[in-house]
RODO-2510 file (C-alpha; in nm, 4 decimals, decimal comma):
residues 358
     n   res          X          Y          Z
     1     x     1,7395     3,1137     0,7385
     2     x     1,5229     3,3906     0,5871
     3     x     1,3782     3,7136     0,6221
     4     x     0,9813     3,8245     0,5194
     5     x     0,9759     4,1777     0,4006
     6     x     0,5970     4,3480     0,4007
     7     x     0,5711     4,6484     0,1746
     8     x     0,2618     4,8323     0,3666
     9     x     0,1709     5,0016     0,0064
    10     x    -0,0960     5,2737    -0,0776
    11     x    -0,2418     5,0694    -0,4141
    12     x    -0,1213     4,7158    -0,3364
    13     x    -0,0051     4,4912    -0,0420
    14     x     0,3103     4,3009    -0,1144
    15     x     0,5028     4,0487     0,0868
    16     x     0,8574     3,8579    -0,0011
    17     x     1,0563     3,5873     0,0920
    18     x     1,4252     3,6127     0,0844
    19     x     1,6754     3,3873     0,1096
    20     x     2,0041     3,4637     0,3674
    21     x     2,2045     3,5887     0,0695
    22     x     1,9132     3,8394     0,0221
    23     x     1,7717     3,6860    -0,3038
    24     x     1,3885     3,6810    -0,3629
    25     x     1,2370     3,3589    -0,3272
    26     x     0,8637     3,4279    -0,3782
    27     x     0,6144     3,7032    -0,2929
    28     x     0,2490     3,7628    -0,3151
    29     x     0,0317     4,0886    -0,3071
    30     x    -0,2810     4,2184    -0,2289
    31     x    -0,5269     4,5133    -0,3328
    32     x    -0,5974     4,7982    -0,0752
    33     x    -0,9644     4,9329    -0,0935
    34     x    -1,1092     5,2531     0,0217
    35     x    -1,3970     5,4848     0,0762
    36     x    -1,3784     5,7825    -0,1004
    37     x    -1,6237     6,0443    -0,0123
    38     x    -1,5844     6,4626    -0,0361
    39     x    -1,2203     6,4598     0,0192
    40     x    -1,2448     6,2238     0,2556
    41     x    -1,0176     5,8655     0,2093
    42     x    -1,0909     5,5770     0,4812
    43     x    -1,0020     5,1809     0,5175
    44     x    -1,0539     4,8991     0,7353
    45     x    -0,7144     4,8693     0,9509
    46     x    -0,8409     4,5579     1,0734
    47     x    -0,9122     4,4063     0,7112
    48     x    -0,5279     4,5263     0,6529
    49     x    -0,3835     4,3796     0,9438
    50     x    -0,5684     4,0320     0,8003
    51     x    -0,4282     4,0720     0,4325
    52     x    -0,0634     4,1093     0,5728
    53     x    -0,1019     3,7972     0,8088
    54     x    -0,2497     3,5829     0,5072
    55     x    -0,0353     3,6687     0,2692
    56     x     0,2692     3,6087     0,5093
    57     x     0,1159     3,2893     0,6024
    58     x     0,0611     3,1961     0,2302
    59     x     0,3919     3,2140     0,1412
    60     x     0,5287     3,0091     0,4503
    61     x     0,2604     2,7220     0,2899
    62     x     0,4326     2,7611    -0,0359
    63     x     0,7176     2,6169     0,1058
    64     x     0,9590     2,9406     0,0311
    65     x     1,0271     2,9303     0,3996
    66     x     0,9815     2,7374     0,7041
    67     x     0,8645     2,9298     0,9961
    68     x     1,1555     2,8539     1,2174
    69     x     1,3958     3,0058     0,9696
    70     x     1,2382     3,3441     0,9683
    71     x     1,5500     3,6111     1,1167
    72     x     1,2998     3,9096     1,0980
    73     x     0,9697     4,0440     0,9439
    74     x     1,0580     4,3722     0,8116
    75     x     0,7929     4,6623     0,7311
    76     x     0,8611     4,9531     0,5018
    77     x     0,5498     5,1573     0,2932
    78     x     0,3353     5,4480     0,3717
    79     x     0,3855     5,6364     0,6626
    80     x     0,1034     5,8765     0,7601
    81     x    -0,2196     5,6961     0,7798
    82     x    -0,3669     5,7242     1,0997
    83     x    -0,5568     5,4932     1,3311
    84     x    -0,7522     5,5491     1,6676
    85     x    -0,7093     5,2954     1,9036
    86     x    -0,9702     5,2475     2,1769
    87     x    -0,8302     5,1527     2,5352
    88     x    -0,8790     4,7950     2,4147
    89     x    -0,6176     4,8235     2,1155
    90     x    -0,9508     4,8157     1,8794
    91     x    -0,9566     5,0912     1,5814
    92     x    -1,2065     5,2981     1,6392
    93     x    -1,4977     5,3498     1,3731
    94     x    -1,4395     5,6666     1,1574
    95     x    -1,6802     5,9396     1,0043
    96     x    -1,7836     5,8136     0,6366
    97     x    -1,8233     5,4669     0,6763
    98     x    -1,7617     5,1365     0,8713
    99     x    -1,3097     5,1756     0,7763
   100     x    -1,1231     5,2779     1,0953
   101     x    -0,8082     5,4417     0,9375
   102     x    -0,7743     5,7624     0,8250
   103     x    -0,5300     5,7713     0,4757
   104     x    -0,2554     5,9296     0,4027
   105     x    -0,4583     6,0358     0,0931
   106     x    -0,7650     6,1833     0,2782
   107     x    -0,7936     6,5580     0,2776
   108     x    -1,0546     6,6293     0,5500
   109     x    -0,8403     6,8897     0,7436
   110     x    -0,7378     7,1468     0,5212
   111     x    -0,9212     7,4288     0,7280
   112     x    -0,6975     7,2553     1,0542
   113     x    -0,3767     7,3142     0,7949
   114     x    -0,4513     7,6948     0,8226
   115     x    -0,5288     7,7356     1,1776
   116     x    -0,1777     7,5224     1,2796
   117     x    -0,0172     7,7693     1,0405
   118     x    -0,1505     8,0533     1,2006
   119     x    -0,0056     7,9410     1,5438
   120     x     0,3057     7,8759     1,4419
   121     x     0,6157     8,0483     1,2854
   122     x     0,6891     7,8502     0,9378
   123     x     1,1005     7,8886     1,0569
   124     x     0,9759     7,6890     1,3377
   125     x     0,7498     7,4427     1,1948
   126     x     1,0661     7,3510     0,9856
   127     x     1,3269     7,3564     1,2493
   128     x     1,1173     7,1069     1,4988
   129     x     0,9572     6,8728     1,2528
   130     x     1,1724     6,9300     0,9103
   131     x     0,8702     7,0004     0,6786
   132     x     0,7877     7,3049     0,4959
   133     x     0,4349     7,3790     0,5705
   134     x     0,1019     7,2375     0,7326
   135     x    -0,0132     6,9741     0,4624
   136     x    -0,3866     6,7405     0,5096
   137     x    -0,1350     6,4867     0,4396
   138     x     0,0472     6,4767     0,8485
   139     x    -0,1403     6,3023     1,1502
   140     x    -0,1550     6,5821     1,3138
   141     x    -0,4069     6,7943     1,1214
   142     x    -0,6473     6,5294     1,0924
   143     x    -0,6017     6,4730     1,4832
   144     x    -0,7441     6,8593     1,5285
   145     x    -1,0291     6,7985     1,2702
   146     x    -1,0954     6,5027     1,4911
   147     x    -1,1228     6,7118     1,8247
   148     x    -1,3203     6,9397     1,6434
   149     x    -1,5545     6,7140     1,4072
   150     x    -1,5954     6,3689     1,5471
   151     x    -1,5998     6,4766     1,9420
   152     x    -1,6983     6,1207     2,0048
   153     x    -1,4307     5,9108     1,8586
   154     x    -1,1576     6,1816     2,0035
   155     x    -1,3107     6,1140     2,3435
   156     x    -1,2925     5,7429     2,3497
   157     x    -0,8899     5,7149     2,1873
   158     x    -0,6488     5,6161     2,4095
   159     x    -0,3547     5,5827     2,1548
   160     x    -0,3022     5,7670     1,7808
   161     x    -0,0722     5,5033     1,6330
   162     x     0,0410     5,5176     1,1880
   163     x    -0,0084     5,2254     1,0005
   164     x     0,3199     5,0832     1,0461
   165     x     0,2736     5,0956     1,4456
   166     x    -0,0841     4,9182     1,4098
   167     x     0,0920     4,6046     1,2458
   168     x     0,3671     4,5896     1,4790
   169     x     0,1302     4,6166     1,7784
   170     x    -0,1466     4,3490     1,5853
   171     x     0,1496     4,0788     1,5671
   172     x     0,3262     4,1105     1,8676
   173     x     0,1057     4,3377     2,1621
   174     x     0,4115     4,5572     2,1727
   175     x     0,3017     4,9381     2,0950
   176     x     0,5986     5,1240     1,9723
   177     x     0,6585     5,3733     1,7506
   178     x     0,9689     5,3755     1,4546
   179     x     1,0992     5,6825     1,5169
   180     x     1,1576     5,7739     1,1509
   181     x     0,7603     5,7050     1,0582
   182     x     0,7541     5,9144     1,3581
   183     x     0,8912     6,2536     1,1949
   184     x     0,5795     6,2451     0,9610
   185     x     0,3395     6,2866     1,2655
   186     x     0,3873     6,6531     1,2156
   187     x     0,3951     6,6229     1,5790
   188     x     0,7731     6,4543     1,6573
   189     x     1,0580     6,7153     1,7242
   190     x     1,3369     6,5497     1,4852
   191     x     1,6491     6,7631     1,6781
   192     x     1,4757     6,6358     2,0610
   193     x     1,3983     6,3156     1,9297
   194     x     1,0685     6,3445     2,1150
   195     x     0,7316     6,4284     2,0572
   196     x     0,7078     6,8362     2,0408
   197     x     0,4690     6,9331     2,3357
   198     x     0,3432     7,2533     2,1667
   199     x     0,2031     7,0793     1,8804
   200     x     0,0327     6,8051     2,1022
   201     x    -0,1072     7,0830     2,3164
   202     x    -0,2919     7,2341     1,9595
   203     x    -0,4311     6,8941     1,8701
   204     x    -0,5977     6,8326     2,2399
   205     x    -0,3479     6,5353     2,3048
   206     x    -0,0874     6,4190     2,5274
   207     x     0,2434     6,1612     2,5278
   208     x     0,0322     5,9450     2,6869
   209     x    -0,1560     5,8747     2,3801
   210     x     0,1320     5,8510     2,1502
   211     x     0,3311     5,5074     2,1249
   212     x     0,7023     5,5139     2,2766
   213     x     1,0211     5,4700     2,0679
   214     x     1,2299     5,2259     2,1947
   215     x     1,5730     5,2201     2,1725
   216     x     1,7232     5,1617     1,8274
   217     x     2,0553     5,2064     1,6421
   218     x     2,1114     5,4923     1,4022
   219     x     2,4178     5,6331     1,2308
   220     x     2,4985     5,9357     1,4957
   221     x     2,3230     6,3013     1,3929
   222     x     2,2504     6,2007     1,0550
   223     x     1,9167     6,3188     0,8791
   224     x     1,7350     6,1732     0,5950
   225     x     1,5891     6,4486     0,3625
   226     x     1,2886     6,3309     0,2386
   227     x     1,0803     6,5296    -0,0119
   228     x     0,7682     6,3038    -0,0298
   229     x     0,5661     6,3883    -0,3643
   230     x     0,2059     6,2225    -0,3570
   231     x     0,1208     6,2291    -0,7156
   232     x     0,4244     6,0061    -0,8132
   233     x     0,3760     5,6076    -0,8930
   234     x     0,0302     5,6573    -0,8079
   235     x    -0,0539     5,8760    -1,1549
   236     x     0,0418     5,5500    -1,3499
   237     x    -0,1503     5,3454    -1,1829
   238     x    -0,4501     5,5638    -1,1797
   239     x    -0,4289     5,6415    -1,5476
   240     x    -0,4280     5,2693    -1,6562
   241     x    -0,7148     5,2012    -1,4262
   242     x    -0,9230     5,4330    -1,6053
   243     x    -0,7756     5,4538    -1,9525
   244     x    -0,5667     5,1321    -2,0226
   245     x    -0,7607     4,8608    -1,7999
   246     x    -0,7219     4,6122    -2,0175
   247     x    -0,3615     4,5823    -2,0108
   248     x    -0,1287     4,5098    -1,7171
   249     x     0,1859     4,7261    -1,6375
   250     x     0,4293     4,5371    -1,8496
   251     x     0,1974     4,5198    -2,1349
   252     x     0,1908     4,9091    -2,1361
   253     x     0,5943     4,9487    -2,0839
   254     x     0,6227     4,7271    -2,4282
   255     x     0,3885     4,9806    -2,5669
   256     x     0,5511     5,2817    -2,4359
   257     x     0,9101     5,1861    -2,5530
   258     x     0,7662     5,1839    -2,9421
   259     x     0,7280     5,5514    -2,9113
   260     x     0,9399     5,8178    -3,0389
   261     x     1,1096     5,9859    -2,7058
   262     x     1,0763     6,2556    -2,5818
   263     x     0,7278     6,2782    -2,6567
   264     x     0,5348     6,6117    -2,7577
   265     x     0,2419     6,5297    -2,4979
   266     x     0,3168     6,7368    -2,1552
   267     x     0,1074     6,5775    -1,8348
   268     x     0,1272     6,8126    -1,5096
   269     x     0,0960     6,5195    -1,2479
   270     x    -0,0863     6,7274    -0,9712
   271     x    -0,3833     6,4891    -0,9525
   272     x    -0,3794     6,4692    -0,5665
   273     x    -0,2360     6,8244    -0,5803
   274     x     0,1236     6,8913    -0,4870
   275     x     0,3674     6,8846    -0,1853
   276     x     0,7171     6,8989    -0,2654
   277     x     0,8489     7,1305    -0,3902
   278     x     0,6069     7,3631    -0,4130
   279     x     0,3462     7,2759    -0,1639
   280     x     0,0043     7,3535    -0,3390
   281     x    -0,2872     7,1291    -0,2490
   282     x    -0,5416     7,2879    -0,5020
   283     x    -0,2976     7,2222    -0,7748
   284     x    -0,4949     6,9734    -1,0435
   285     x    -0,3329     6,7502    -1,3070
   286     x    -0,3111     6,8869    -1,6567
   287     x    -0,2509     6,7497    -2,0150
   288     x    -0,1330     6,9712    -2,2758
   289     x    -0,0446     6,9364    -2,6435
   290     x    -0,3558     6,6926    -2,7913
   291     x    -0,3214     6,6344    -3,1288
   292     x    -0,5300     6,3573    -3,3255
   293     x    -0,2593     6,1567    -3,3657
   294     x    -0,2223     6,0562    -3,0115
   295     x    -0,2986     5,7120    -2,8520
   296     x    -0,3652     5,6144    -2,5423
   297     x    -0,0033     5,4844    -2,5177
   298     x     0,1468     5,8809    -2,6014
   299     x    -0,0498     5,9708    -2,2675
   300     x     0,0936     5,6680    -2,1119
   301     x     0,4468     5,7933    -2,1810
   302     x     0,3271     6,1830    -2,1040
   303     x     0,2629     6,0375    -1,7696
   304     x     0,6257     5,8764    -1,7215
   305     x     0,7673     6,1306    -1,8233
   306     x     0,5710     6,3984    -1,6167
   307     x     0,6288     6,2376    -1,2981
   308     x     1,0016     6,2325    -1,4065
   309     x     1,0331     6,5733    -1,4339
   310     x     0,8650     6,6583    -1,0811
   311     x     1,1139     6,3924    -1,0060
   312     x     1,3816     6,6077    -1,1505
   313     x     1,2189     6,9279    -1,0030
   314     x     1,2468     6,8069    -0,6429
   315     x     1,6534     6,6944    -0,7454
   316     x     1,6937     7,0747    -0,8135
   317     x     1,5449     7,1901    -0,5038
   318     x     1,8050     6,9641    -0,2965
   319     x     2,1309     7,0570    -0,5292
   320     x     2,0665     7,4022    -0,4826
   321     x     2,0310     7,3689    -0,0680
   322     x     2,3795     7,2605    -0,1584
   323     x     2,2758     6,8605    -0,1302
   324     x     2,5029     6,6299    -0,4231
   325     x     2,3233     6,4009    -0,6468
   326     x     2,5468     6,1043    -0,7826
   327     x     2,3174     5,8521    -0,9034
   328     x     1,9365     5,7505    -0,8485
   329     x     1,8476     5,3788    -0,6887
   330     x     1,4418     5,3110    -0,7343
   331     x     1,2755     5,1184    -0,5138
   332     x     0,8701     5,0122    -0,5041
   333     x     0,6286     4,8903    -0,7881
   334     x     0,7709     5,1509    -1,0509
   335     x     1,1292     5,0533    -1,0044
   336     x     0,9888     4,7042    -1,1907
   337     x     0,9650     4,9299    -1,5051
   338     x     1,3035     4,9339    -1,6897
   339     x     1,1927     5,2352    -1,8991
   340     x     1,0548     5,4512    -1,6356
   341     x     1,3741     5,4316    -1,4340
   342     x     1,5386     5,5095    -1,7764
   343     x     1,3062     5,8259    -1,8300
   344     x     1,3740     5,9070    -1,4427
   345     x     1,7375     5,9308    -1,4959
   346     x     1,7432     6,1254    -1,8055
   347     x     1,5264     6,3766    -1,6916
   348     x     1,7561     6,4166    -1,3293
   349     x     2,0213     6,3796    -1,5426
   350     x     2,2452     6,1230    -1,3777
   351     x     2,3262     5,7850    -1,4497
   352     x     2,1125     5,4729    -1,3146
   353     x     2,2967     5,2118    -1,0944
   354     x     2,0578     5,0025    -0,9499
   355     x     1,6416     4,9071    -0,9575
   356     x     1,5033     4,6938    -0,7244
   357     x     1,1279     4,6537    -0,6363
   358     x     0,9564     4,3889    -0,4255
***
């Protein structure tokens, strides 16, 4: 008996076997592409849905498990990306391009930030949905740039589902929503445990649209506070794909680790602009302190270390709202690098226990 885990990633696909003693057997992953045009960040849902089913069926032909012995397929990964579903259960086209799924990454409705802003009180915008402010980032602003912008696609959806939905309802016809992917709708009251009508009414939508939450176990009135920071693993990965091609992750950890720490090179990591803490979406990235003696690796390093700090920043934010930090577990594609979970921790300032990454 096994279990198939399916990290739904932003940069990469991955899927893993493990065993009942929750050891990995194998995995595979796969590259997610986009169109990128003016702010705006699209994919094919469909295309996605594919890459997850191959991959999962790859590994069963590998022989790391039989497809009788699966116990359950679990999804975890990005939250927010959006999909249109036609009354068929087909995503719907989009505005740049042939992709049907809106990113988590695309920043089309900034204007639709402001106006939900204006309508609401920011004390209640934090009591219904727990997040600070209006950010491009939630469903819900791109679904009122939608009603607004692409009055043809908003006519013909009969469900808004996230990514995570989509895959559940593409393997088994069930449309459901997990009601913690739910809270990052910008549109899910997190005390009601329901979707918050006054917000629906401002995007032009109904319950009707939305997918139901069936009934699952949770630990009784417990919250999960979740600052989400979108320039985080995703700086590293864009700075070696521009600067460092050449060399694969592990290659530039073993490079890293031969410099003298903490390094004099300080790299803002605001290169999709900032949520948490400070919620600033025109914020850009920023290197400071270039002297000739600095290789590409030194930038490599200011990078690690940048993102630990905003790390560290967000740590502060929660300690002083009077939440205790003990220790740090990483999880995802960064929690493979040894050193950047060591740079992590020194910057928060609290020992390392455990890394684990798919």
């Amino acid at each position: 008996m096994g279990y198939i885990a399916v990290d739904l990633g932003s940069t990469n696909i991955k899927v893993a076997v493990y065993d009942e003693g929750f050891h990995k057997v194998s995995w595979l992953e796969s590259p997610v592409h986009y169109v990128r045009e003016g702010g705006f960040v699209e994919f094919d849902a469909l295309g996605y849905a594919a890459a997850v089913c191959s991959l999962i069926a790859s590994l069963v032909r590998k022989g790391g498990i039989r497809p009788e012995e699966v116990r359950q397929v679990v999804f975890t990964g990005q939250a927010e990306s959006l999909i249109m579903l036609d009354g068929n259960g087909i995503p719907l086209m989009n505005a740049i391009s042939w992709m049907n799924a809106i990113s988590w990454m695309d920043e089309r409705s900034v204007d639709e930030c402001g106006e939900i802003s204006s309508l609401f009180d920011a004390d209640e915008i934090y009591r219904r949905t727990g997040q600070m402010t209006a950010l491009p980032t939630w469903p819900a602003t791109k679904i009122r740039w939608l009603a607004k912008n692409r009055v043809d696609v908003f006519k013909k959806t009969r469900h808004y589902v996230m990514l995570k939905d989509y895959l559940v309802y593409s393997m088994t016809g069930r449309l459901c929503a997990d009601r913690s992917i739910a809270t990052f709708t910008f549109y899910f009251d997190i005390h009601a445990k329901e979707y918050w009508p006054d917000m629906l009414r401002v995007c032009g939508i109904g319950t009707g649209q939305l997918p139901h939450r069936p009934p699952l176990r949770f630990i009784p009135d417990t919250l999960v506070f979740l600052p989400v920071v979108e320039s985080g693993g995703i700086c590293l990965e864009w700075y070696r794909n521009h600067f460092m091609k050449q060399q694969t992750l592990q290659e530039l950890d073993a490079r890293v680790a031969k410099k003298n720490m903490p390094g004099d090179l300080i790299f803002l990591p605001y290169i999709s602009g900032t949520n948490a803490p400070d919620f600033e979406e025109n914020t850009c990235g920023l290197v400071y302190g270039i002297r000739t003696g600095h290789d590409e690796a030194d930038f490599a390093y200011a990078v690690m270390e940048g993102v630990a700090h905003l790390l560290a920043r967000n740590i502060d934010e929660m300690r002083a709202s009077g939440i205790r930090t003990d220790k740090i577990i990483a999880t995802g594609g960064g929690a493979k690098s040894a050193l950047w979970c060591q740079i992590q921790a020194d910057a928060v300032g609290v020992p390392k226990e455990k890394y684990g990454g798919m």
